[in-house]
Structures are given as C-alpha cells and as structure tokens.
LUMFI-392341 format. One record per residue (C-alpha): chain; x, y, z; residue in one letter; residue number from 1. Coordinates in steps of 0.001 Angstrom, whole numbers, plus 500000, padded with zeros to 6 digits. Last residue first. Example, Ala and Ser with C-alpha at 12.3 -4.5 7.8 and 13.67 -1.06 7.14 Angstrom:
residues 2
PT c     c1     c2     c3 r   k
PT A 513670 498940 507140 S   2
PT A 512300 495500 507800 A   1
***
This chain:
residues 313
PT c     c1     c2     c3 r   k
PT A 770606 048476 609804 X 313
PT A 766849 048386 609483 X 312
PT A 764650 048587 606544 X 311
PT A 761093 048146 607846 X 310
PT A 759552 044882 606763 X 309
PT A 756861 044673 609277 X 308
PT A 757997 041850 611626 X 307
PT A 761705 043293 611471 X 306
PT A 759842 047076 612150 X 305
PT A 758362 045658 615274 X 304
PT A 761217 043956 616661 X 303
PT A 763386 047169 616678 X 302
PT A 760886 048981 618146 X 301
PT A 760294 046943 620890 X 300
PT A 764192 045741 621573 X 299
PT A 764413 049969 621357 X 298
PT A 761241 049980 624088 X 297
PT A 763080 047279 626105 X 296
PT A 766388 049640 626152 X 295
PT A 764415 052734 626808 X 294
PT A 762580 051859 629623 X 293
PT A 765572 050209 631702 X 292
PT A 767700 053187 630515 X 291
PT A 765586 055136 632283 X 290
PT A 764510 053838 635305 X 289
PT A 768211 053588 635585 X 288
PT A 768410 057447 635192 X 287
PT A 766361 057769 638110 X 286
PT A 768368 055955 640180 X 285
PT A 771406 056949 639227 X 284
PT A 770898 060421 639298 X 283
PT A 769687 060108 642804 X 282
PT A 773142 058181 643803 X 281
PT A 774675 061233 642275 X 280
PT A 773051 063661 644295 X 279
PT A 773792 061826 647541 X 278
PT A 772937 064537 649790 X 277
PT A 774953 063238 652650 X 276
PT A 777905 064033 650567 X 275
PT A 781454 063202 653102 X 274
PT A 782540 060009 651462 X 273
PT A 782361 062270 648451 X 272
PT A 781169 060501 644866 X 271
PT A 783254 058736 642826 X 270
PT A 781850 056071 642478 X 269
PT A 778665 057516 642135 X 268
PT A 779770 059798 639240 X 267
PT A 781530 056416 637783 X 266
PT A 777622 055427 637906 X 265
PT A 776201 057719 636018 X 264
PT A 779061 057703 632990 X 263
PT A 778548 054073 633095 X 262
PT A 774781 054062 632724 X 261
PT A 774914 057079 629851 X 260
PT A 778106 054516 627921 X 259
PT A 775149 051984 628547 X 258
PT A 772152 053696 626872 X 257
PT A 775142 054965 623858 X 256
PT A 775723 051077 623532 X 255
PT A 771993 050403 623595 X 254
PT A 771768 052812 620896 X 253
PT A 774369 051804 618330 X 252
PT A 773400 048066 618760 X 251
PT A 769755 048947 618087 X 250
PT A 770719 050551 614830 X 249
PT A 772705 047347 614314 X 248
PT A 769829 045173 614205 X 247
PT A 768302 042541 616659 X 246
PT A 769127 039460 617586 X 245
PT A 771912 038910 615147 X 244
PT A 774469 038092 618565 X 243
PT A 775767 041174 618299 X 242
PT A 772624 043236 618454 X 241
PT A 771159 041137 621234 X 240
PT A 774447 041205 622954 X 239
PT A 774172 045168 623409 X 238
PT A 772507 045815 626693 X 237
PT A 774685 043008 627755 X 236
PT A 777755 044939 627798 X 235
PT A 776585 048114 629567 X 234
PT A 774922 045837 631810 X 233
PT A 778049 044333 633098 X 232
PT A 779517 047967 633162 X 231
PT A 777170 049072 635108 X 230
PT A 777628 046123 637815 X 229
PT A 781314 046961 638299 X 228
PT A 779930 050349 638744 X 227
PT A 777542 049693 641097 X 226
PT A 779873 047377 643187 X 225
PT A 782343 049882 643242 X 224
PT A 779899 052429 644981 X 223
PT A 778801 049261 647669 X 222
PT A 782486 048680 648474 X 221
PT A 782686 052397 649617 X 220
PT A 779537 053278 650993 X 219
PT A 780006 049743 653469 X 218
PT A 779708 046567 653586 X 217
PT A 776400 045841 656044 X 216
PT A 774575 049249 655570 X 215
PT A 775761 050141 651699 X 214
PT A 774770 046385 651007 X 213
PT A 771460 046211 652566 X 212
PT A 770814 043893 655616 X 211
PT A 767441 044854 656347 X 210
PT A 767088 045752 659918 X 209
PT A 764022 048620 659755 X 208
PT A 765915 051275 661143 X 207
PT A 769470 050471 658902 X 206
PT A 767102 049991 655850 X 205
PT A 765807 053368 656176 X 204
PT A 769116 055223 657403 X 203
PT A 770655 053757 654073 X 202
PT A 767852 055680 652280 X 201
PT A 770515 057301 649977 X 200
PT A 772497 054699 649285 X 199
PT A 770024 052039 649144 X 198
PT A 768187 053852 646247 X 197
PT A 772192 053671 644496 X 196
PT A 771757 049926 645688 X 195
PT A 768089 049149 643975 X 194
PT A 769675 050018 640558 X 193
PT A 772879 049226 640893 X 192
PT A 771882 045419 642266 X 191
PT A 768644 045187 639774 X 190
PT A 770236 046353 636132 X 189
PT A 772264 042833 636048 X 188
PT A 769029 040814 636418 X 187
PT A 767296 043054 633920 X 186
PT A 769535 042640 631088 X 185
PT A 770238 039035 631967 X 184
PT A 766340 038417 631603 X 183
PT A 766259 040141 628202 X 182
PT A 769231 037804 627243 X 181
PT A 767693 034756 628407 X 180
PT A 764402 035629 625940 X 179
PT A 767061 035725 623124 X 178
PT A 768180 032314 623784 X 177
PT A 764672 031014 623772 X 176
PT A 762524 029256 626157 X 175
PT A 759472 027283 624633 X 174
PT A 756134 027251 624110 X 173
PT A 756341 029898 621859 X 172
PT A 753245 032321 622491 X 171
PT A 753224 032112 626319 X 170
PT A 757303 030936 626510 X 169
PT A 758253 034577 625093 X 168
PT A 755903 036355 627443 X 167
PT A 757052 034412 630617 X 166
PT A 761034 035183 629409 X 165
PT A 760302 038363 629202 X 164
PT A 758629 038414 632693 X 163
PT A 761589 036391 634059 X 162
PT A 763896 039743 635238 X 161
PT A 761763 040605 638292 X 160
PT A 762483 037402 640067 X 159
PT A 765644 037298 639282 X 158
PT A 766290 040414 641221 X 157
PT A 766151 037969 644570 X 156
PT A 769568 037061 643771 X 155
PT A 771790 040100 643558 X 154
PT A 768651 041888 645543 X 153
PT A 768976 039406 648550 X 152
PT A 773214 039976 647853 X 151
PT A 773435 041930 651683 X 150
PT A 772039 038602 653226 X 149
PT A 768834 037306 655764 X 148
PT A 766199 039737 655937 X 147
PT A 765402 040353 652063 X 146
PT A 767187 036611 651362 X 145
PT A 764051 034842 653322 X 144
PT A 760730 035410 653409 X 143
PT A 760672 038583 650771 X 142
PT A 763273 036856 648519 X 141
PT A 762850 033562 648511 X 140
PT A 758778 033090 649631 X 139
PT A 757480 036309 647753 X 138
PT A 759651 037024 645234 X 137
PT A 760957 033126 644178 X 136
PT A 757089 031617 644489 X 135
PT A 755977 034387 642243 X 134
PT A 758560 034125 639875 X 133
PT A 758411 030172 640337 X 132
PT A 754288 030152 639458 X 131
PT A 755037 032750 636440 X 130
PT A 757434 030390 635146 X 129
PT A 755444 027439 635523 X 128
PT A 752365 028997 633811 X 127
PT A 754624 029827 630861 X 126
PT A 755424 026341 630452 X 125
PT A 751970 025164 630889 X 124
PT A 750613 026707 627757 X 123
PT A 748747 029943 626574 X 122
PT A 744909 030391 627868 X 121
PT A 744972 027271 630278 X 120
PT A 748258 027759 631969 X 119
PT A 748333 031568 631745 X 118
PT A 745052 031555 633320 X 117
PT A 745793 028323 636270 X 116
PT A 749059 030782 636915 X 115
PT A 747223 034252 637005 X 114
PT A 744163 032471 639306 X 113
PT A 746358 030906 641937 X 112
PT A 748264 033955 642502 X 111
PT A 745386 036098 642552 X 110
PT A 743846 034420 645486 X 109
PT A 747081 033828 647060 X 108
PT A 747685 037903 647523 X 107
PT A 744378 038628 648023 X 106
PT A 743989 035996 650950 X 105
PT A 747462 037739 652509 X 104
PT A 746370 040948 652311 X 103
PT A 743437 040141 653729 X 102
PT A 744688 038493 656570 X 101
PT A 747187 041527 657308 X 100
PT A 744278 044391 657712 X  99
PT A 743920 046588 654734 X  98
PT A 744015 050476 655718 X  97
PT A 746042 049804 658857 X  96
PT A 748995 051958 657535 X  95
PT A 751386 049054 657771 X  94
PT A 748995 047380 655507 X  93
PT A 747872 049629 653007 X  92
PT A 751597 051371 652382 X  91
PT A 751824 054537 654423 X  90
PT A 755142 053570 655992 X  89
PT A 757092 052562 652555 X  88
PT A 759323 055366 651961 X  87
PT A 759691 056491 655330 X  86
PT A 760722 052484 656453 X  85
PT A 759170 052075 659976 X  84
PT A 755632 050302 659055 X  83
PT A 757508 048968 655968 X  82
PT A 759299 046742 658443 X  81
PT A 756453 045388 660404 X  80
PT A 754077 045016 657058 X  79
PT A 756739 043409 655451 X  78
PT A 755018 039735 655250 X  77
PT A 751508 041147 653837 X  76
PT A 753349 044011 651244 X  75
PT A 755671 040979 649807 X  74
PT A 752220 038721 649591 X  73
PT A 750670 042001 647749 X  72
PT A 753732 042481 645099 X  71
PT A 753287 038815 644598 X  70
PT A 749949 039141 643694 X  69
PT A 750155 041780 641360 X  68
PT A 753319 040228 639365 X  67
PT A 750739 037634 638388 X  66
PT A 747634 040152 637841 X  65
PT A 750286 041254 635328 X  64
PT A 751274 038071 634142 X  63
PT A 747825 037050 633706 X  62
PT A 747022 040243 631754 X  61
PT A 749913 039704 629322 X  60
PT A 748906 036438 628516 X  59
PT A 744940 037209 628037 X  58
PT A 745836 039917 625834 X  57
PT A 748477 037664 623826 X  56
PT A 746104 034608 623519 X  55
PT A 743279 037313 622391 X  54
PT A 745718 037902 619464 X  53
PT A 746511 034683 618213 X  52
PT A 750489 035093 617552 X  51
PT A 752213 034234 614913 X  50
PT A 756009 034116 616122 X  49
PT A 758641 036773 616039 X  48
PT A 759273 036029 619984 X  47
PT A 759974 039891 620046 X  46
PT A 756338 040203 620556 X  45
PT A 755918 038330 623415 X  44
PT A 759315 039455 625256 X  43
PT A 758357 042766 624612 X  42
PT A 754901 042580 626211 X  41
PT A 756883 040556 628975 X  40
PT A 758692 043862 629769 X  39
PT A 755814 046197 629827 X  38
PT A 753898 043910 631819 X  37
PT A 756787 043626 634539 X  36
PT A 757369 047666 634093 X  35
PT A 753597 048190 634683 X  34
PT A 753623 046044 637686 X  33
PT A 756053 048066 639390 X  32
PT A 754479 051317 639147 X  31
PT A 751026 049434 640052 X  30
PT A 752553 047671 643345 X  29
PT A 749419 045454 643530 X  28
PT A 748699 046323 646942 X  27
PT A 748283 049829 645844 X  26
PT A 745359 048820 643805 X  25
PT A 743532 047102 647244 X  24
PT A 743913 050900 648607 X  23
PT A 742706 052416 645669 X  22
PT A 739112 049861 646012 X  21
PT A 738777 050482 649451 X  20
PT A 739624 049239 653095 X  19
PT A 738125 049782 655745 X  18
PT A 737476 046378 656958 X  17
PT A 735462 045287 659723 X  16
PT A 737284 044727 662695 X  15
PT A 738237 041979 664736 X  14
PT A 741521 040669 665819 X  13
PT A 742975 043696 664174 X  12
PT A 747106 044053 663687 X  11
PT A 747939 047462 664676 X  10
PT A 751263 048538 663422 X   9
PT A 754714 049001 665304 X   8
PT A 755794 045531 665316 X   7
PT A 752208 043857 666885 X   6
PT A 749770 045827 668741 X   5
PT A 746697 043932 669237 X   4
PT A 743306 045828 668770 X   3
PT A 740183 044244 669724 X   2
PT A 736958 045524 668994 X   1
***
C-alpha cells in the first residue's frame, strides 16, 4: 500500500476505501444544502403558478443533490487547505476518510444526474441554471477566485444566491423579476456574512493562504465593508414589499430583520481594534443565519396566504 504525502494529507495510490455512508453525507455539505433547498422551495412556490406536484418534489430534490455535488467538488479541490483550516480539518477528505478520486467521481456523478433531472422532470432553463451554479462554485469560485482575490465571496456568493431563481424557472419556465430579488437578497447577505466568520478565523485563512478580506485589507476596511453591505441588504430585504411583491405585513418585518442586521453590524464596526474575542463578529454571524431564515420563511408565509386567500396587509 502506497501512501504519498501530498499538502499535509495522505493522498492513497492504493487503498481500499474506508469510507462510509456519514462520511459520503458530509461531502454533500448537509447544513448548506438545506438552506439552498430551503431557498429554491420558496422561489417555487412564490412563483404563484399551478404547479404539478411530483414536478415540484422532483425539482427541489435535483437542486439539492445539485448543490450536493458542488459542495463535494469544493471538498475534492480544498482538500490541502481544509487539511490546515481548524474549522474544516476533519472534513472526509483532508481527514483521509474518502480518498481524493472519489470525491471527485461523486462530485461529477451527481452533477451530471441533478442537471439531466431538472432538465427532463421540469424544463431546460432550470437545468441551465443549476449546471452554471455548479459550474460557477466549483470551477469559479473554488478553482479560481477562493485562492486568487479578497472579493472571491463578493462574486463567488452568486453561486449560492440562484437557487430561487432555479425553483422559480422549474415551474415557470422563465426568470422573473421577483426571483432576481431573492437572488439579490442572498448575494448581498454573502460578503458580511462569510467576512464577520473571516474575522474571527482570520488566523485560519492566513495558515491556509486564502486571500480573505480581513487578512489582505485589513480589520478596519473589512468592518466598514460589513456594514456598508448591511445596509444594502437592509434595503433589499424590503423591495419585494415595495415593489407589490409581497404585502405590507412582510414589508414591516423585513424592515425590522434589517434594522436587527444593521444594529449587528454597526456593533462590528465598531468593535475594538484590540478584541481578540470578536464577540460582535460572532453575533453577526449567527444572527445572519438568522435573518437569512427568517426573511425567506416571511417571503414563504407571505406567499402562502396570497395563494390561499388569507387577508394580508
């Protein structure tokens, strides 16, 4: 059995594979995928359209075997940099649990069979979209911008805001303006998001080489970058209200969801040079989680009692 070491994890010239079924889930990126899924659920449903229901199922499924496989292509090509990231270190490959190759395999397997899916179960249009997400996270981001520029999550976060827009072209056919908006909401959440987490594993980032934005411009310009952000999203969380998207019920709570983002991140901003602790930052990142849920869940709920006749404001 030959063992070559290669970027501080064993890659296996031959061995058989001891891998199991949990570790083949964690390739997936589960926590991840269930945010993607919920996402394009609401994108489907707030389409407004008759919708056959085992189209839906099989929709949402693809996309999520979809997102799946490009969380395992991003675990195959940063294998040498989770390997000496804390956070990431025990993932299947770095770990030795799945060797590289069949990462990889998994990873194209299930891309090819969530596109052709979506493609023959929904329409073409959809199947595109989820093709170019998957193409854009593993090949742009994870190949390229990840390694290459302190904005890869500006730009690489595009690639987790189409799933609305992939559930909204399934039972459509089309690309609508309030599919756009859901993807603005979540392409403006990404950089504060992901930055207050780079914040406070800045010594990760700066071990493994990844060009985040507190490590290459600084604490500083990174903290008004979050809030400049925040305030972005503070405003968008509300277009679909404004715009007659949704009612003004919704409008009321996104705008009290964004004031809470704000408020976060001005507590970031203004933060101690000196706080190694980085309770703010923490805040922030959970509280995104947060506001990401609850925004989508309002669009949801909002949707929901339009379709059934609910007296909304």
């Amino acid at each position: 059995m030959a063992l070559v070491e290669k970027n501080g994890y064993e890659d296996a010239a031959f061995r058989i594979s001891e891998a199991q079924a949990g570790d083949y889930l964690a390739l997936l990126k589960p926590r991840v995928m269930s945010l993607v899924v919920f996402t394009a659920f609401v994108g489907l449903v707030t389409a407004q359209v008759p919708v056959n229901p085992i189209i839906a199922v099989v929709s949402i499924l693809a996309i999520a075997v979809g997102a799946g496989a490009s969380g395992a292509l991003n675990m195959w090509y940063d294998a040498d940099i989770d390997a000496v990231m804390s956070r990431t270190a025990d993932r299947p490959v770095p770990s030795g649990r799945v060797l590289p190759g069949e990462a990889l395999v998994f990873g194209l397997f299930l891309s090819a069979f969530s596109v052709m899916t979506l493609g023959l179960v929904a329409n073409w249009l959809a199947a595109s979209l989820l093709a170019f997400t998957i193409f854009f996270y593993a090949v742009v981001y994870t190949m390229w911008l990840k390694r290459w520029t302190p904005q890869n999550i500006v730009i690489g976060g595009a690639a987790g805001a189409f799933p609305p827009m992939i559930g909204w072209a399934a039972v459509t056919g089309q690309i609508g303006l309030e599919s756009v908006i859901q993807f603005l909401i979540i392409f403006l959440w990404t950089p504060p998001h992901f930055w207050a987490l780079a914040l406070f594993k800045s010594g990760d980032y700066g071990r493994a080489g990844i060009p985040m934005m507190p490590n290459v411009a600084g604490e500083a310009s990174t903290k008004r970058q979050i809030f400049a952000y925040a305030l972005l999203v503070a405003v968008v969380g509300v277009l679909p209200s404004v715009l007659g998207q949704a009612s003004a019920t919704y409008g009321v709570f996104a705008a009290a969801l964004g004031a809470g983002f704000v408020w976060y991140s001005w507590k970031v901003l203004r933060m101690p040079d000196a706080d190694r602790v980085m309770r703010p930052a923490k805040a922030l990142f959970g509280y995104s989680l947060l506001y990401l849920f609850a925004i989508f869940a309002a669009l949801l709920l909002d949707s929901i009692a339009a379709r059934l006749g609910a007296p909304v404001w």
